[in-house]
C-alpha positions in Angstrom: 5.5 -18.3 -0.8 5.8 -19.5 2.8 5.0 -17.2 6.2 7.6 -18.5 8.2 8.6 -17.3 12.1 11.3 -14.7 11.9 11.1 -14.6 7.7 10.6 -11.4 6.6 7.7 -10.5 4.1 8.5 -7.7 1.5 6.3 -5.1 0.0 7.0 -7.2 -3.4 5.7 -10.6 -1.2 2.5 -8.7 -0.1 2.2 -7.0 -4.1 2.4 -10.4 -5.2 0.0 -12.7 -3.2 -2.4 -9.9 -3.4 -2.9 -10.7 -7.1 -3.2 -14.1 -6.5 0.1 -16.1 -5.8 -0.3 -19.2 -3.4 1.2 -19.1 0.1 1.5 -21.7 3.0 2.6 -22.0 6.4 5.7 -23.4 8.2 4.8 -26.2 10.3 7.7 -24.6 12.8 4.9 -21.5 13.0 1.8 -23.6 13.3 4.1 -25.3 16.7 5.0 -22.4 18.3 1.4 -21.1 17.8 0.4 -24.4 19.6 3.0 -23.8 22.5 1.5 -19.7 22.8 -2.3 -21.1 22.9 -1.2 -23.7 26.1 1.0 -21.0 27.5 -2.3 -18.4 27.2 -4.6 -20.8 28.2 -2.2 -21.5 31.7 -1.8 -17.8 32.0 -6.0 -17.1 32.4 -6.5 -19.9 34.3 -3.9 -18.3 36.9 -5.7 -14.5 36.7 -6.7 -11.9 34.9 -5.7 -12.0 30.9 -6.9 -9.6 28.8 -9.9 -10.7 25.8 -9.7 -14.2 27.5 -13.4 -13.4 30.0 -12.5 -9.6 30.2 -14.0 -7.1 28.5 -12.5 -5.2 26.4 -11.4 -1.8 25.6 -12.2 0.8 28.2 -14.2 -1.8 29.5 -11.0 -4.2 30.1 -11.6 -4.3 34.2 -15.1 -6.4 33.7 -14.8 -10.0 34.4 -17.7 -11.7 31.8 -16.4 -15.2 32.0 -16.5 -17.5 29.3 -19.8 -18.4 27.2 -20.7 -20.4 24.0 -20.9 -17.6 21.4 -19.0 -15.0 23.0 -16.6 -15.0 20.5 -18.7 -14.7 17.6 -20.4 -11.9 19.1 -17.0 -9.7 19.5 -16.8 -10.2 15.7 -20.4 -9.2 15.8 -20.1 -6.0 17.7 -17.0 -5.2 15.8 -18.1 -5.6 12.7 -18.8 -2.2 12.1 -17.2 -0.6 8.7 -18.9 1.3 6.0 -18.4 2.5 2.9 -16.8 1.5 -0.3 -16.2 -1.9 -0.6 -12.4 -2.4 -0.5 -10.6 -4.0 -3.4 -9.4 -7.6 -3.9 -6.3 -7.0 -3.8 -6.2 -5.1 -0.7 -8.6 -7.7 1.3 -5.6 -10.4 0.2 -3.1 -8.5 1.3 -4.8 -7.8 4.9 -5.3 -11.2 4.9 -1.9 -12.1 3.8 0.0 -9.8 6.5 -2.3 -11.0 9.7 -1.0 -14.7 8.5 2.6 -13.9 8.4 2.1 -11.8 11.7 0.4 -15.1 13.6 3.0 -16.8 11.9 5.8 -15.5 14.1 4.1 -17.7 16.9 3.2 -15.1 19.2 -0.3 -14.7 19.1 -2.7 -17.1 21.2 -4.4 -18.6 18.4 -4.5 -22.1 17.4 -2.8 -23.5 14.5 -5.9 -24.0 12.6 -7.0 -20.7 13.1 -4.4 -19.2 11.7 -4.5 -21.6 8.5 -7.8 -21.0 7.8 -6.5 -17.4 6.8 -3.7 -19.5 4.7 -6.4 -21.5 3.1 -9.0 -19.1 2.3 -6.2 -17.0 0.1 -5.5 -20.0 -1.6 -9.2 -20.6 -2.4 -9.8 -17.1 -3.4 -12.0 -16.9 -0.6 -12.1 -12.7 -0.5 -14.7 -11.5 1.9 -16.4 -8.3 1.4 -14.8 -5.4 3.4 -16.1 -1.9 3.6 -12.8 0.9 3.2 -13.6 2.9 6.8 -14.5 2.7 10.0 -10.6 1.6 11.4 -8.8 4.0 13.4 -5.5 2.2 13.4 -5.4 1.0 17.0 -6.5 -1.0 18.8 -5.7 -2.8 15.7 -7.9 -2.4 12.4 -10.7 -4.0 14.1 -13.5 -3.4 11.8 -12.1 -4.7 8.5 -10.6 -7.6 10.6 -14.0 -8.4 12.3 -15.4 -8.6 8.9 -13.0 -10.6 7.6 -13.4 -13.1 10.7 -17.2 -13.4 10.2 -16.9 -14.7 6.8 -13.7 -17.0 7.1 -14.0 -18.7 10.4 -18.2 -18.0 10.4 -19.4 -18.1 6.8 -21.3 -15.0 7.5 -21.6 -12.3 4.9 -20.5 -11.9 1.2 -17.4 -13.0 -0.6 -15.7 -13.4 -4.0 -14.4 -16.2 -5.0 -12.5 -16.1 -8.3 -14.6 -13.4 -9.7 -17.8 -15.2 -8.3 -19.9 -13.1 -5.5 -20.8 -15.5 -3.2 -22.1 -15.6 0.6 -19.3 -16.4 2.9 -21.2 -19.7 3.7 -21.5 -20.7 -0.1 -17.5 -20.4 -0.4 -16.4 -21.9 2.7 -18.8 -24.8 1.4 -17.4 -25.0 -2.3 -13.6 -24.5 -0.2 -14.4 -27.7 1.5 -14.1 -25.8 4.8 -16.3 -26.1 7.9 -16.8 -23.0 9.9 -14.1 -23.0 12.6 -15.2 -22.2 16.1 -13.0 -19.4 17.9 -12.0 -20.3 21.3 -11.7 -17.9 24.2 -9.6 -14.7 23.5 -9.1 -16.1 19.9 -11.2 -13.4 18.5 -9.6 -10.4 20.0 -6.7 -12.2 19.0 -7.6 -11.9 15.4 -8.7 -8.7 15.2 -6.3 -7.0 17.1 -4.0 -6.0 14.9 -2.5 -3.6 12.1 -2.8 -6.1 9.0 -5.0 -3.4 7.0 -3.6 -1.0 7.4 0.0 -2.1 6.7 -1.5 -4.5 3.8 -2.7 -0.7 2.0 0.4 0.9 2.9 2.8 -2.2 1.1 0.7 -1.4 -2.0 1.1 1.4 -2.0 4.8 1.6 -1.3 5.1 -0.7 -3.7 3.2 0.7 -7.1 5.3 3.9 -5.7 8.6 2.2 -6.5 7.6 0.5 -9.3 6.3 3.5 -10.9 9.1 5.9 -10.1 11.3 3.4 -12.0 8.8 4.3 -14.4 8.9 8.0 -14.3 12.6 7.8 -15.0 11.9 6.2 -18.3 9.4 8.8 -19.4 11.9 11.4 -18.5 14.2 9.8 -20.9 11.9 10.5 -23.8 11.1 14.0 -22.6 15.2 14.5 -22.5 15.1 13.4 -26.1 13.2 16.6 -27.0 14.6 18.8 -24.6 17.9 18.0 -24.6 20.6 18.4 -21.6 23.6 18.3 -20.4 25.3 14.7 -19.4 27.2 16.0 -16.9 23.8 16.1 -14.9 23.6 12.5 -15.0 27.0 11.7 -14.7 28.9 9.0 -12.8 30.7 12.3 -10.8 27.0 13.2 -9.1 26.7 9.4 -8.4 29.8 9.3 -6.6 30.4 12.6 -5.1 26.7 12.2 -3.5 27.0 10.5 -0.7 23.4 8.8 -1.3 22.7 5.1 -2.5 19.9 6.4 -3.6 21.0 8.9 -6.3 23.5 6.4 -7.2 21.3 4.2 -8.0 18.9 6.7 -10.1 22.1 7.4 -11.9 22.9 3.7 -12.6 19.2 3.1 -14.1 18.7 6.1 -16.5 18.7 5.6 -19.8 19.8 9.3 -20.8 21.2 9.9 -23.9 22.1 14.1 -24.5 22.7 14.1 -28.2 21.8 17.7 -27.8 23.8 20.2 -25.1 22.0 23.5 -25.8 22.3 24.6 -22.0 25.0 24.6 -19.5 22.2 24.4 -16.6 19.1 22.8 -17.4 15.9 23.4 -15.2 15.6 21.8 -11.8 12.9 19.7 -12.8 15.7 17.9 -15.4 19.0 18.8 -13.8 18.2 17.6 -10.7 16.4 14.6 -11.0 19.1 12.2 -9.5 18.9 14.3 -6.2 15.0 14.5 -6.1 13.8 11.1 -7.4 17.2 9.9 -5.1 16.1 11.5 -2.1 12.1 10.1 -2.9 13.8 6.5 -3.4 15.1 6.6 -0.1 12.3 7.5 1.5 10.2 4.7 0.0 12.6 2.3 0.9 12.4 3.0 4.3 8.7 3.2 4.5 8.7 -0.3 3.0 11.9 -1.1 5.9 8.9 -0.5 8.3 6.4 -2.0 6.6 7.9 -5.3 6.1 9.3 -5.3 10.1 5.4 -4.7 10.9 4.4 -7.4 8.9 6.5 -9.8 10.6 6.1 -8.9 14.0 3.5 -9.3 16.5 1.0 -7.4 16.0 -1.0 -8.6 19.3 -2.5 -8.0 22.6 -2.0 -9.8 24.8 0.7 -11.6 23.4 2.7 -14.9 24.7 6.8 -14.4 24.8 9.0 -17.4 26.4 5.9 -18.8 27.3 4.6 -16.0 29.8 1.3 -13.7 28.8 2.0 -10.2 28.0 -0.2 -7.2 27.6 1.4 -4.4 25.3 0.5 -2.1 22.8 2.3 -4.6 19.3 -1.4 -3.9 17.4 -0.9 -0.3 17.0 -0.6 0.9 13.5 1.5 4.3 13.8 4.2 2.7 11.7 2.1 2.1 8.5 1.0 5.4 9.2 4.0 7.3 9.0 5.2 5.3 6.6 1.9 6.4 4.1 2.4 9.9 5.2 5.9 10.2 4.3 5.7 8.1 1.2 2.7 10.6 0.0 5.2 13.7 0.5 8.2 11.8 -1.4 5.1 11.4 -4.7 4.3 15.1 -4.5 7.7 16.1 -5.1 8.0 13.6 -7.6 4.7 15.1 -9.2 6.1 18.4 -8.8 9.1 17.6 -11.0 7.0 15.9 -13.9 4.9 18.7 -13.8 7.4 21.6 -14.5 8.8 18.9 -17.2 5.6 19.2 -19.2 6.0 23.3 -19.3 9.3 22.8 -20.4 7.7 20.5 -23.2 5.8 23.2 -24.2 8.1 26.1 -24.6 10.2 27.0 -27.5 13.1 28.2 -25.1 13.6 24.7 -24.2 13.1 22.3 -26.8 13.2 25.4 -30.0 9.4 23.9 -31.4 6.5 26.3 -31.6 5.3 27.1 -27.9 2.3 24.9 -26.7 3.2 22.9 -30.2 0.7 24.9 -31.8 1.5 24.2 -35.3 -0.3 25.2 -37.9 -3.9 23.7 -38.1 -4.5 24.0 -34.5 -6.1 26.6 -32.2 -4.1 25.7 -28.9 -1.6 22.9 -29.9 -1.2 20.6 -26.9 -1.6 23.6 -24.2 -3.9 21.7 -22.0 -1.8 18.8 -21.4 0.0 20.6 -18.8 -3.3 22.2 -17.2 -4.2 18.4 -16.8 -0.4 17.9 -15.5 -1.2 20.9 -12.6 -4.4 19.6 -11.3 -2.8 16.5 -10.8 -0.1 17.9 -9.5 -1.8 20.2 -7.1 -3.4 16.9 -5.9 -0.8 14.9 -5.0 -0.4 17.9 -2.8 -3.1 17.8 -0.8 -2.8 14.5 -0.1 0.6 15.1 1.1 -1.1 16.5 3.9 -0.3 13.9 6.9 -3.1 11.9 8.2 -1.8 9.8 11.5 -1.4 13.5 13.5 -5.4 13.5 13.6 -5.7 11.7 16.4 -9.2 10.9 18.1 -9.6 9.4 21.4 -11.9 6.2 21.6 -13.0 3.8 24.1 -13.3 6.8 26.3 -10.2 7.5 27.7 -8.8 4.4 27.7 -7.8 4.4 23.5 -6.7 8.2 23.5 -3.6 7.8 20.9 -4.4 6.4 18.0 -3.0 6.0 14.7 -5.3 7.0 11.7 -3.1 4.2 9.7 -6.0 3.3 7.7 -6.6 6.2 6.7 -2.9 7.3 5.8 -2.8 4.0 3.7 -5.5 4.5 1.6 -4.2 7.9 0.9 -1.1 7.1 -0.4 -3.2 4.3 -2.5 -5.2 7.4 -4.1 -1.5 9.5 -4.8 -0.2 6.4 -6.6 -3.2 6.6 -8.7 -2.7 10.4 -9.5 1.1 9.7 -9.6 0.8 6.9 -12.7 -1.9 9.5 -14.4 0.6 12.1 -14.2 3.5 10.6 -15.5 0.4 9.1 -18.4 0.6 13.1 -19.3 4.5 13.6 -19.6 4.8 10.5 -21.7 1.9 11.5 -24.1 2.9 14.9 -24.5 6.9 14.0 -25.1 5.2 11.6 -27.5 3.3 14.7 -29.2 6.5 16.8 -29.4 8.8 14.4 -30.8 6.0 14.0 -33.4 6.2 17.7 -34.0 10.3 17.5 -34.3 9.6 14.4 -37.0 7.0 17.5 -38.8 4.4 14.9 -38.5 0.3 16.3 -36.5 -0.6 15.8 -33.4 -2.6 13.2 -32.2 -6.3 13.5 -30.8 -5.1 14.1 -27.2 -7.5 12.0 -25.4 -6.6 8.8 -27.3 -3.1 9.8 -27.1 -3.4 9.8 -22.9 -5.6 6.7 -22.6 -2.5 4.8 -24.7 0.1 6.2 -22.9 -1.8 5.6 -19.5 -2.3 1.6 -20.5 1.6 2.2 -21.5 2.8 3.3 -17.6 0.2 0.9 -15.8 2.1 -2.4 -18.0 5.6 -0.8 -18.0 5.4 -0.7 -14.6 4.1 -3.7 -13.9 1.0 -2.5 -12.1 -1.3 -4.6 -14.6 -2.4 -7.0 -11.7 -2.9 -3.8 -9.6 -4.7 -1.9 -11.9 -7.4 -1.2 -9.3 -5.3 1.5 -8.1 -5.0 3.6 -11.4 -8.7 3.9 -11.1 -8.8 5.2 -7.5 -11.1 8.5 -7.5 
């Protein structure tokens, strides 16, 4: 795919290259990069721009001139995360976003500079990024600084292709030469949200995919359950004035061959309006995500060929996008759950309660124990991150937006999420056994299939890093 000014880049763009599809840049970006890096450079040499001999942060009023190595050394001092080692997937996807942001031609960065991030992604070039240490603003400057030091300075570790590598080695076997940053070029870099939104498209994005998936796991729980059509009918769909119940009601593949209730449960008869109101509010996290991921996301930052100083890096978008994508899951989570009691009781589906048939002690009881820890989980990490807001650079930094952290929170619900809908699947699996008269199946096997079944139904295979989030 191409990064392109003014081209938008979706949450299934970022999904995508992430894994490992190829990108390049439009030579109309790389131009208008070249036309912000003259219009920068004319800008300091006629006073004060920020990064370019300032310092920086609280610190912005210092005049330290110019010097060979001063840019390497603001990677240096930023360079600062610890922790687990961030995924693959999510390093391409940082990397990915920060391309299509410089892309828009409004960062003071050379055209090369912003290719090397092109060409390392199409290398497999994948530096080695610790998970925390990034408040969100002024940009995700740890994990970017990190980044920087391997790409631009070969310094550190990297894979490349499943190979760990030092940065040096795959810069080397690339074919690349370590680039130099001019002045202001690494603040330039680092500046920005790219982490931060880069976790939060994945997330948004596994969370569509697997509530597509959910739906079709309903389906089978239905088939056991039975309900009432009129539920699920085209009359909801059109007397609710939201696309996206309509458009739950246009996917499901309900069948009620059995009617036994004029009313089912909440957790079946209101599905359309839940998962409807949840798909909503994932497509307009991902509205948000993709306008960050094509926008500047810089400071300072060149517009009509003047130098502006502004506030484009900060990541409070991505943050409230993770935080209310997380809420839209646990309600999600909360109707799968009550689905598995349902499973379980004779009143609903008229099979022996907990499916304890003869020859077992509990039937499939724990299944929905398993369902409520889970579910009780995506719960608490409903709880919103970017409201816990600690002021940095002493006063100077005193908002900021706790993005990162958001993001990799909503990573960890769709995790719990595609584990929880592992448990409705295997357990409407176990009760339509039990209808057929035939046993039920060791449990644990019967969860790790149905969990391999939701990860490639969903088409989360290339993202299965996420299922196995602690």
């Amino acid at each position: 795919m191409k990064v392109c000014a003014g081209q938008r880049l979706t949450v299934e763009d970022i999904c995508n290259v992430a894994v490992n599809s190829p990108v390049s840049m439009c030579q109309e970006s790389l131009q208008l990069l070249s036309r912000s890096r003259k219009a920068y450079e004319a800008g300091a040499s006629l006073g004060k721009v920020y990064g370019y001999s300032t310092g920086l942060g609280a610190l912005a009023s210092a005049e330290e001139g110019t010097w060979r190595g001063r840019e390497a050394q603001v990677l240096r001092e930023h360079d600062l995360g610890i922790g687990p080692e961030a995924p693959r997937e999510v390093v391409r996807a940082a990397m990915l976003v920060r391309a299509s942001q410089l892309a828009q031609g409004f960062a003071p960065v050379r055209p090369e500079v912003a290719q090397r991030l092109v060409d390392s992604l199409n290398y497999d070039i994948v530096p080695a990024v610790s998970l925390e240490g990034s408040v969100g603003a002024s940009g995700d400057l740890a994990p970017l600084a990190r980044i920087s030091r391997c790409i631009y300075s070969g310094e550190g570790q990297a894979t490349v292709r499943g190979r760990r590598l030092s940065c040096g080695e795959a810069l080397e076997a690339a074919g690349l030469k370590p680039l130099e940053l001019g002045p202001g070029e690494a603040l330039a870099i680092i500046n920005s949200n790219a982490f931060s939104v880069a976790m939060a498209s994945l997330g948004v994005c596994a969370s569509l995919r697997l509530l597509g998936e959910s739906l079709n796991v309903m389906s089978e729980t239905l088939e056991v359950t039975g309900c009432n059509p009129q539920h699920f009918s085209t009359a909801v769909a059109n007397s609710k004035r939201l696309e996206g119940v309509k458009d739950v009601v246009a996917s499901l593949k309900v069948d009620c061959q059995r009617s036994p209730r004029l009313q089912d449960p909440y957790c079946i008869r209101c599905v359309p309006q839940v998962y409807g109101s949840a798909l909503e509010v994932l497509r307009f996290a991902a509205k948000l995500l993709e306008a960050e991921a094509y926008s500047s996301s810089d400071n300072p930052f060149v517009y009509n060929d003047s130098v502006y100083h502004a506030c484009n890096f900060h990541a409070s978008a991505a943050g409230m996008a993770s935080d209310m994508a997380k809420v839209a899951l646990a309600h999600v989570g909360n109707m799968i759950e009550r689905r598995t009691a349902h499973l379980l009781s004779s009143a609903t589906t008229g099979l022996p309660d907990f499916l304890a048939v003869k020859g077992t002690v509990v039937g499939a009881m724990i299944y929905q124990y398993t369902a409520a820890s889970l579910a009780a989980k995506l719960r608490q990490l409903a709880s919103p991150g970017s409201v816990h807001s600690i002021p940095t650079s002493g006063l100077q930094e005193d908002v900021v937006s706790m993005a990162p952290n958001s993001s990799y929170e909503l990573l960890r619900s769709t995790a719990v999420l595609a584990r929880l809908i592992a448990v409705e699947d295997a357990l409407a699996s176990q009760a339509s056994k039990v209808a057929r008269g035939l046993p039920l199946d060791d449990p644990k096997d019967a969860l790790e299939r149905s969990l391999a079944k939701v990860v490639g139904e969903a088409g989360l295979s290339g993202l299965s890093f996420i299922v196995n989030l602690a």
